[in-house]
MOPAC internal coordinates of N, CA, C and O (Angstrom, degrees):
PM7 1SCF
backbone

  N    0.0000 0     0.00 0     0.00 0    0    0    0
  C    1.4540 1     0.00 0     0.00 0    1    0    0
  C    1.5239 1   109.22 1     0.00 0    2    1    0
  O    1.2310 1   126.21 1   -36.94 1    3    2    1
  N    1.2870 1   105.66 1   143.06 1    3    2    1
  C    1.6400 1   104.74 1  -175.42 1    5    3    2
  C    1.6544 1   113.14 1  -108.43 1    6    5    3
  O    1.2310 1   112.56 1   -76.45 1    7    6    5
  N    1.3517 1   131.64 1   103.55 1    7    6    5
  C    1.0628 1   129.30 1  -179.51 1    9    7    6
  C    1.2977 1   129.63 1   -74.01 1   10    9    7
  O    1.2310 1   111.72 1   -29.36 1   11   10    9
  N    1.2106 1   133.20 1   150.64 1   11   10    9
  C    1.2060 1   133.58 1  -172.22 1   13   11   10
  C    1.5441 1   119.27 1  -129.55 1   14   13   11
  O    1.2310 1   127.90 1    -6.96 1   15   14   13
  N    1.2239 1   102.41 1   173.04 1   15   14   13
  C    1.5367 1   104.91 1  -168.49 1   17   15   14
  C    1.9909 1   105.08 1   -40.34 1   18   17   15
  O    1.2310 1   134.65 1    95.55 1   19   18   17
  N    1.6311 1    89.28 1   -84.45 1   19   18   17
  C    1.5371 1    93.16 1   157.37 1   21   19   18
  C    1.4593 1   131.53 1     8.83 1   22   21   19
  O    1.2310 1   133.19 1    96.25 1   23   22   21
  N    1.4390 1    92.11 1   -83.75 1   23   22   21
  C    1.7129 1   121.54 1   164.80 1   25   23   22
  C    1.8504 1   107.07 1   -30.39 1   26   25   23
  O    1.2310 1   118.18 1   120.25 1   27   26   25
  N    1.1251 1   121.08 1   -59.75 1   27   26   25
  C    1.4139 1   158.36 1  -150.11 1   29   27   26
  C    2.1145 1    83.68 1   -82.87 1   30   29   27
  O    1.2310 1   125.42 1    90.82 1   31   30   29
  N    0.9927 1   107.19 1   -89.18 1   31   30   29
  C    1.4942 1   112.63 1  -172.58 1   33   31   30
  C    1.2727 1   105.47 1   -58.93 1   34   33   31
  O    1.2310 1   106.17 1   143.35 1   35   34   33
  N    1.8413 1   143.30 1   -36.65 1   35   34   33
  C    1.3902 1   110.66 1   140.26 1   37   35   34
  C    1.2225 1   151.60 1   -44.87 1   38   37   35
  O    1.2310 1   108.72 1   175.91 1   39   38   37
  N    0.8333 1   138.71 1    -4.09 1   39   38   37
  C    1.8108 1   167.65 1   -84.64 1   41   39   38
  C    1.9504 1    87.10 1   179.89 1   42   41   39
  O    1.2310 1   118.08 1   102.60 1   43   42   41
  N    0.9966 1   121.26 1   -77.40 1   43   42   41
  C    1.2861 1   134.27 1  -161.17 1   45   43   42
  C    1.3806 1   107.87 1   -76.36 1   46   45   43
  O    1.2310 1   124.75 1   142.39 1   47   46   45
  N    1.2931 1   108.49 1   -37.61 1   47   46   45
  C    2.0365 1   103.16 1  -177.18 1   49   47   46
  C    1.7429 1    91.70 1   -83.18 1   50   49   47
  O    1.2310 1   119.71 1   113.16 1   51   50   49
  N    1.3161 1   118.15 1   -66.84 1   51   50   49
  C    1.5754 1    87.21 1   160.59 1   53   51   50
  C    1.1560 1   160.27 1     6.26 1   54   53   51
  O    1.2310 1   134.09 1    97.34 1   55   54   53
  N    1.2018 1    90.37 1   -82.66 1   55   54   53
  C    2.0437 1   110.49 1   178.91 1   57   55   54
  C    1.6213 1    98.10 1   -76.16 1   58   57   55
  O    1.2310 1   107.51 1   124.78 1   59   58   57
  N    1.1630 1   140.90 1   -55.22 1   59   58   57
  C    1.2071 1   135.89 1  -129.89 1   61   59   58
  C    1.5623 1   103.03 1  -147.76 1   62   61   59
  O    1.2310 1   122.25 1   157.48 1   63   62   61
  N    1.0395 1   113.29 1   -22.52 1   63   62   61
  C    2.0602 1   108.90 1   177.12 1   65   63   62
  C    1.6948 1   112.33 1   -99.80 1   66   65   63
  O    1.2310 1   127.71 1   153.26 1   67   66   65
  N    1.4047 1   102.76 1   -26.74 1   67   66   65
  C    1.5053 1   115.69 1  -174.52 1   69   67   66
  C    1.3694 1   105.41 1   -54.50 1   70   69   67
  O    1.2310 1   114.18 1   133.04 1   71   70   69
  N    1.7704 1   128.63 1   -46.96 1   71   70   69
  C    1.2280 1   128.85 1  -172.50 1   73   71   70
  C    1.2349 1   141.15 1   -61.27 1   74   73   71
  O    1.2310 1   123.93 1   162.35 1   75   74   73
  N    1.4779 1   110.07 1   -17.65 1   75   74   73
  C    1.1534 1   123.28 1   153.81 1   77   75   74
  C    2.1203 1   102.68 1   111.41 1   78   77   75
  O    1.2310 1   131.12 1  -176.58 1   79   78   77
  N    1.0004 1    96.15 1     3.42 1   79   78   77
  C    1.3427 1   108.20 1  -174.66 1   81   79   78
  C    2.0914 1   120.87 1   -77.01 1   82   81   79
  O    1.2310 1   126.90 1   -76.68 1   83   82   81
  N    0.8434 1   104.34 1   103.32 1   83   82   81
  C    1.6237 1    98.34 1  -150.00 1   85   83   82
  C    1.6755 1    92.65 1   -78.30 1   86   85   83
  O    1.2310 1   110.22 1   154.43 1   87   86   85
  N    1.2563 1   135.98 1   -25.57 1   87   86   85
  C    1.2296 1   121.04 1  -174.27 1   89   87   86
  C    1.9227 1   114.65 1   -48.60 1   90   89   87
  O    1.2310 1   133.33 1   -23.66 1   91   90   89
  N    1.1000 1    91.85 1   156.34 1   91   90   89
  C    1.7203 1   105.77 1   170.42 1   93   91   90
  C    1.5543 1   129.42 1   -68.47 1   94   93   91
  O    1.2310 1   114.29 1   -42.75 1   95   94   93
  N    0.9462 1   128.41 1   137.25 1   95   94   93
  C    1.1792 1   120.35 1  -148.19 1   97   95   94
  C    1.4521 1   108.33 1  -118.42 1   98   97   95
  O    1.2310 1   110.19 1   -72.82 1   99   98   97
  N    1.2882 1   136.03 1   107.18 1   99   98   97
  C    1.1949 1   124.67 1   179.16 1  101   99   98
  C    1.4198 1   144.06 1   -24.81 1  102  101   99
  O    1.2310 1   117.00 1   -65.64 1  103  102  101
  N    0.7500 1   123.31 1   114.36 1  103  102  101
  C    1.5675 1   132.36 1  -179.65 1  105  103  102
  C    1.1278 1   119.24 1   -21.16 1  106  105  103
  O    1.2310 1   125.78 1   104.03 1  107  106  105
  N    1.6094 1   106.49 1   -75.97 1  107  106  105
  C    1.5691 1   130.74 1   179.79 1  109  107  106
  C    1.5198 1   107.80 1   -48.23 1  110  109  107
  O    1.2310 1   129.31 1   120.67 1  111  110  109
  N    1.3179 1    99.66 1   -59.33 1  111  110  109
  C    1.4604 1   105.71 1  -170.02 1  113  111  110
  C    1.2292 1   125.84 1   -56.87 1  114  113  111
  O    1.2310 1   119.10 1   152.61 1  115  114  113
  N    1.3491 1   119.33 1   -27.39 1  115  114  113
  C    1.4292 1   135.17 1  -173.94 1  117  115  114
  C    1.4821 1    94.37 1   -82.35 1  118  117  115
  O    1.2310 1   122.34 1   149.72 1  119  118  117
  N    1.2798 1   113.12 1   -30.28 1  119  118  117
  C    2.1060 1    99.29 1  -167.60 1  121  119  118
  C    0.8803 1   100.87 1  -105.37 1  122  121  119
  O    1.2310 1   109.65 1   175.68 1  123  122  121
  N    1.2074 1   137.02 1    -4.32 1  123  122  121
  C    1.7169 1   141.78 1   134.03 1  125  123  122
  C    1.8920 1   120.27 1   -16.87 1  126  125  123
  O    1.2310 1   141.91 1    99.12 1  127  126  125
  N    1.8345 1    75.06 1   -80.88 1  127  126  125
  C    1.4454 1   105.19 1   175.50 1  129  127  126
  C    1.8634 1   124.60 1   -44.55 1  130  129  127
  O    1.2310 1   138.82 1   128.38 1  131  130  129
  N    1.4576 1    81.11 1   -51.62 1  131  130  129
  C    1.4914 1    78.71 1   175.95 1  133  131  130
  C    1.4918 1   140.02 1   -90.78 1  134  133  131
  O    1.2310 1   126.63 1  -177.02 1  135  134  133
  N    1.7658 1   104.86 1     2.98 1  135  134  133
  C    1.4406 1   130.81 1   177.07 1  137  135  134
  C    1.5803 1    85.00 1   -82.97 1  138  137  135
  O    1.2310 1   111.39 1   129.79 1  139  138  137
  N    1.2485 1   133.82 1   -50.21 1  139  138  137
  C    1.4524 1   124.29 1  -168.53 1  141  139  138
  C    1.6768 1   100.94 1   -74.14 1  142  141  139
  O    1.2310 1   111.94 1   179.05 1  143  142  141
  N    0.8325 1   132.80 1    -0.95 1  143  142  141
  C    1.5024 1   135.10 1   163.62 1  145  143  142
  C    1.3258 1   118.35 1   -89.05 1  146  145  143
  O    1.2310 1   130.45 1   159.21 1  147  146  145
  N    1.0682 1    97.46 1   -20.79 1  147  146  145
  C    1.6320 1   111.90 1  -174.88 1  149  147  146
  C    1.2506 1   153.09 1    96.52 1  150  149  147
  O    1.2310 1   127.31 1  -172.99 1  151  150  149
  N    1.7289 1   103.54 1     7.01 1  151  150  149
  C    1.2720 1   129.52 1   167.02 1  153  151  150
  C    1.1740 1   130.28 1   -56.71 1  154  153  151
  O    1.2310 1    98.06 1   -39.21 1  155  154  153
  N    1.5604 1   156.82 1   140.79 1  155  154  153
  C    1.2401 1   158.96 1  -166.05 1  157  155  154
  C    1.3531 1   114.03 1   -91.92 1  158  157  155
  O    1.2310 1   122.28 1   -48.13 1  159  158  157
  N    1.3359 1   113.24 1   131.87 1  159  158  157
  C    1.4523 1   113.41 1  -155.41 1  161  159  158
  C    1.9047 1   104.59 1   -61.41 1  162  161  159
  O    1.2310 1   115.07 1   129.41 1  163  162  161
  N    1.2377 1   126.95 1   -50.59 1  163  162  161
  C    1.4539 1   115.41 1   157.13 1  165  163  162
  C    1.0044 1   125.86 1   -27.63 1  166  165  163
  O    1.2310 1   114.16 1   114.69 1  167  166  165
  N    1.2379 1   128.66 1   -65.31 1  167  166  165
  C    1.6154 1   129.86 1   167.08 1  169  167  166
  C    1.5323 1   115.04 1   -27.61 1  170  169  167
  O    1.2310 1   127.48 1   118.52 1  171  170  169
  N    1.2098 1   103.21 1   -61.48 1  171  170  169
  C    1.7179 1   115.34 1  -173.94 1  173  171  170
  C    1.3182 1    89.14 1   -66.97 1  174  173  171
  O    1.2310 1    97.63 1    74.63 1  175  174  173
  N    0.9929 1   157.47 1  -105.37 1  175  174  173
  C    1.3725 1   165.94 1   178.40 1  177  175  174
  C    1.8072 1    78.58 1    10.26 1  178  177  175
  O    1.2310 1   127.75 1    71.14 1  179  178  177
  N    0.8386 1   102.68 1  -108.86 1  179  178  177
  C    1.7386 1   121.13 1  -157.55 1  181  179  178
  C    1.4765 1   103.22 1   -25.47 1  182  181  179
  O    1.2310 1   121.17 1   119.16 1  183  182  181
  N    1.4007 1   115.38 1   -60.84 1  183  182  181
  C    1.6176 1   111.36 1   173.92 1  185  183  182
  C    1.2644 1   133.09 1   -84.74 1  186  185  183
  O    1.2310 1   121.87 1  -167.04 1  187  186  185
  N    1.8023 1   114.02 1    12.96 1  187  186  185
  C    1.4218 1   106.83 1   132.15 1  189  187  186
  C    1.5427 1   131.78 1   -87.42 1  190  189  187
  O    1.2310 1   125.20 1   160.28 1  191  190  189
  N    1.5238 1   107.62 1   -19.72 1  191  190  189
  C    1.1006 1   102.78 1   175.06 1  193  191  190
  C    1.7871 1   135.62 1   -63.93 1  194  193  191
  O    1.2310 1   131.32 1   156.27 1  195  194  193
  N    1.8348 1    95.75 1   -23.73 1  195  194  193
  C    1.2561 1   119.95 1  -178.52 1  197  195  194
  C    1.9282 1   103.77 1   -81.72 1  198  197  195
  O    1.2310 1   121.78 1   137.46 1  199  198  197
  N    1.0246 1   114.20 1   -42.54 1  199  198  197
  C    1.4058 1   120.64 1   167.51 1  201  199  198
  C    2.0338 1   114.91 1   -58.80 1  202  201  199
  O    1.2310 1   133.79 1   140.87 1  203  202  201
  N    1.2234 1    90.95 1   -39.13 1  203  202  201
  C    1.5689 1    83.69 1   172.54 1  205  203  202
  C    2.0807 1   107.71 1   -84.15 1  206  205  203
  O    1.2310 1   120.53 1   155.29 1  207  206  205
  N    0.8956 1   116.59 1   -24.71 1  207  206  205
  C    1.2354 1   121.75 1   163.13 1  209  207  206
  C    1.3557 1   117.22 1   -34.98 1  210  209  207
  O    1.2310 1   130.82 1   103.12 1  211  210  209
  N    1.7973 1    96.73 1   -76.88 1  211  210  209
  C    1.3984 1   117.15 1  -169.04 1  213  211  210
  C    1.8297 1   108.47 1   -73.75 1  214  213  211
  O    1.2310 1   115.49 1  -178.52 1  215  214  213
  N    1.1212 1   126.16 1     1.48 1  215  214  213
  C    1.4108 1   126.22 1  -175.47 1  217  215  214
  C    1.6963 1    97.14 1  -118.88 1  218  217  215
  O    1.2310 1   113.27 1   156.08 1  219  218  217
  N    1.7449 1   130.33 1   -23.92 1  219  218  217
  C    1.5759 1   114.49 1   160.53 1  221  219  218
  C    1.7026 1   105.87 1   -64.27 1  222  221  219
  O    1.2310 1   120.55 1   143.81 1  223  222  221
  N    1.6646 1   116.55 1   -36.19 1  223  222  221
  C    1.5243 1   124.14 1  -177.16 1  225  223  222
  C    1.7893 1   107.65 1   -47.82 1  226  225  223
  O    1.2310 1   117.64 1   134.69 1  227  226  225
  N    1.3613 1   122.10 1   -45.31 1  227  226  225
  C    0.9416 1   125.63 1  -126.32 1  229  227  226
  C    1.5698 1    83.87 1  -107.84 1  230  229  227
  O    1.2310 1   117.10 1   125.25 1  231  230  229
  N    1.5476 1   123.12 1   -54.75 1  231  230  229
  C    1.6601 1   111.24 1   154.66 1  233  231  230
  C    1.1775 1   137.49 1   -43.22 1  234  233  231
  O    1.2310 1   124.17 1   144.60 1  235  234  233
  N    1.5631 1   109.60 1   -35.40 1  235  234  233
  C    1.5727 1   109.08 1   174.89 1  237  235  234
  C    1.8822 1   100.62 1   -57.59 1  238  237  235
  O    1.2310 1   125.33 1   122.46 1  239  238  237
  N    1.2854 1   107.38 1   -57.54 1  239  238  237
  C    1.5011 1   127.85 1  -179.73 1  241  239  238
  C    1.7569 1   104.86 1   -34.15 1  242  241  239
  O    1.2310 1   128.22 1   125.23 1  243  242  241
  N    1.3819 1   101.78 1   -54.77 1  243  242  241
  C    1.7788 1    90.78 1   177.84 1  245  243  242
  C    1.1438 1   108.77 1   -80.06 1  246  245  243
  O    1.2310 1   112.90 1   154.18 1  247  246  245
  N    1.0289 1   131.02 1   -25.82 1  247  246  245
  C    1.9816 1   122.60 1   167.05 1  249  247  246
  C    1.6236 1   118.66 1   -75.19 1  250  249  247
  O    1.2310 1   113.15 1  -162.99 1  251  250  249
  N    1.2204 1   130.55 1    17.01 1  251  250  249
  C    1.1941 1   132.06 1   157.29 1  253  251  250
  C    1.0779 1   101.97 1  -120.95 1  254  253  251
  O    1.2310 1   105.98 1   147.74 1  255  254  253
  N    1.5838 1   143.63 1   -32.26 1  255  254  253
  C    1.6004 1   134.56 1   158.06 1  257  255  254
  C    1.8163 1   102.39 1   -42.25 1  258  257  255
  O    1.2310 1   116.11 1   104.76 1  259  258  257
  N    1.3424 1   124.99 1   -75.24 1  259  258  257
  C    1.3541 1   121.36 1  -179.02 1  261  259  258
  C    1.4767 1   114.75 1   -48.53 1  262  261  259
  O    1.2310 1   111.92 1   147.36 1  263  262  261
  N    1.2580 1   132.84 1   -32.64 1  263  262  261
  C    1.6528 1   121.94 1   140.18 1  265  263  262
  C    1.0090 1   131.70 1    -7.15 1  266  265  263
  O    1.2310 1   130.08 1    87.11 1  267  266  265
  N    1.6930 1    98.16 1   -92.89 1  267  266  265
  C    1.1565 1   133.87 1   176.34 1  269  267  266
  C    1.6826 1   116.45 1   -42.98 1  270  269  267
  O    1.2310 1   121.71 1   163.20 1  271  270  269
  N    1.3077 1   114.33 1   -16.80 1  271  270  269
  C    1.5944 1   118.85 1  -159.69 1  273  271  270
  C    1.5786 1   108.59 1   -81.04 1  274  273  271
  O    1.2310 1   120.10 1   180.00 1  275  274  273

């Protein structure tokens, strides 16, 4: 089966975003985790990078809501 990014960021909100736990999550450990799952190291690469993207987006986003308030 060929996984994909997608594939990769389901995998991750899952395991590790689903819980509700807001701390940051190690780097290593996470591309660890998900090479032993079986993901391709590109993949992981790309959909952590897009996850750290969308989670600096999403802080900037609550610090101009508390602005804005």
């Amino acid at each position: 089966m060929k996984e994909t990014i997608l594939d990769v960021l389901m995998f991750m909100f899952q395991s590790y975003i689903e819980d509700g736990n807001d701390s940051e999550i190690d780097r290593n450990f996470l591309h660890k985790n998900l090479s032993m799952a079986g993901f391709a190291d590109k993949n992981i690469e790309k959909a952590y990078s897009i996850t750290k993207k969308l989670y600096s987006n999403n802080k900037n986003n609550k610090d101009i809501i508390k602005i804005l308030a």
